[in-house]
C-alpha positions in Angstrom: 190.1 138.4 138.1 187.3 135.7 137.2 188.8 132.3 136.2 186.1 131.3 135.2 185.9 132.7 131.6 189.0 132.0 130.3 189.2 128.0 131.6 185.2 127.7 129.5 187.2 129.4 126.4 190.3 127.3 126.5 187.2 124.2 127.1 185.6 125.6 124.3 188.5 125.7 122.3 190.2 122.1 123.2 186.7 120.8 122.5 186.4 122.4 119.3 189.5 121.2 117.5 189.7 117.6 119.0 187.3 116.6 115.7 188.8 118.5 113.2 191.6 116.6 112.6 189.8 113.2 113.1 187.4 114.7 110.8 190.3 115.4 108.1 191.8 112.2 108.3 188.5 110.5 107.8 188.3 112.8 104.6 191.8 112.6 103.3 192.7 109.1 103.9 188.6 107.8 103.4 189.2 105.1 106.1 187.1 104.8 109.0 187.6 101.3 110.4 189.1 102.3 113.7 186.3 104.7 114.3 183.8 103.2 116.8 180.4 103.7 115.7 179.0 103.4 119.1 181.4 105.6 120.9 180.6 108.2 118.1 176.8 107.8 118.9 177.2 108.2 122.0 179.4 111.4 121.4 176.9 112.8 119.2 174.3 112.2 121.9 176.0 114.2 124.4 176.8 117.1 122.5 172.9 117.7 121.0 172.3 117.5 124.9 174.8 119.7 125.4 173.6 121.8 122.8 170.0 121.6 124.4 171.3 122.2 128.0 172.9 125.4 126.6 169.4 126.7 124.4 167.7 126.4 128.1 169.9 128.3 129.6 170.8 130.7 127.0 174.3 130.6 127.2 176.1 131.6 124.2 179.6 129.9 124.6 177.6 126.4 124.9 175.4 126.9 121.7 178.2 127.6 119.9 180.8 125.2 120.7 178.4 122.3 120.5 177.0 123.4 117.5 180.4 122.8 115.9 181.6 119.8 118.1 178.1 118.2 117.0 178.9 118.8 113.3 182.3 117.5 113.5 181.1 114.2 115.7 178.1 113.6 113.6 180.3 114.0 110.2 182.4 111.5 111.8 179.7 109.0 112.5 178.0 109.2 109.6 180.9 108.5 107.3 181.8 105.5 109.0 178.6 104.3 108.7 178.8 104.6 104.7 179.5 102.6 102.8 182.7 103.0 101.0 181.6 104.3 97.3 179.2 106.7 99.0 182.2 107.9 101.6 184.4 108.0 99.0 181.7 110.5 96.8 181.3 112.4 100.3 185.3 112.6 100.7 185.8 113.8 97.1 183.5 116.2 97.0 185.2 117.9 99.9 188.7 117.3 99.2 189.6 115.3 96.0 191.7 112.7 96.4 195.6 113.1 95.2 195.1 110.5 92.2 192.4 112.4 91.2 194.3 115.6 91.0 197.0 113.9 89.2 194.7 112.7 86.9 192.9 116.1 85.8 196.2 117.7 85.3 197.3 115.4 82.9 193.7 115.8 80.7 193.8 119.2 81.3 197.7 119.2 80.2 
């Protein structure tokens, strides 16, 4: 049995879903001081060349699992680098926030 396959998938995997909770956060709580800009650059950086490293040698599993690590990490970086009305707008029109739920229920009400 080849090894190899399944420690790329559970790679893939772990690599995958370490943003999407950062990624939530950053949505739900619209707070992105402790997010280093420059780390997120950098992380950013690595995974279009991942993403270009994985186009040259046409290898499926590494398209598509930068392809979605390079979403998460560039959402990331680019709503810490907003300013806060315009992440705020961003966040909202992803995932309102709670007083603004509250609030249209009771006009709707």
């Amino acid at each position: 049995m080849d090894l190899a396959p399944w420690v790329g998938g559970a790679a893939t995997v772990a690599s995958t879903v370490s943003f999407a909770p950062q990624a939530w956060k950053v949505i739900r709580t619209r707070e992105t001081e402790g997010i280093s800009v420059r780390g997120y650059s950098v992380t950013v950086a690595a995974f279009a060349c991942w993403l270009a490293y994985g186009f040259l040698l046409g290898e499926w599993p590494i398209i598509v699992s930068n392809i979605v690590c390079l979403a998460f990490a560039s959402f990331i970086l680019v709503m810490a680098m907003l300013p806060r009305p315009e992440r705020e707008t961003v966040a909202d029109a992803i995932a309102p926030a709670a007083g603004d739920q509250v609030g249209e229920a009771q006009k709707s009400a």
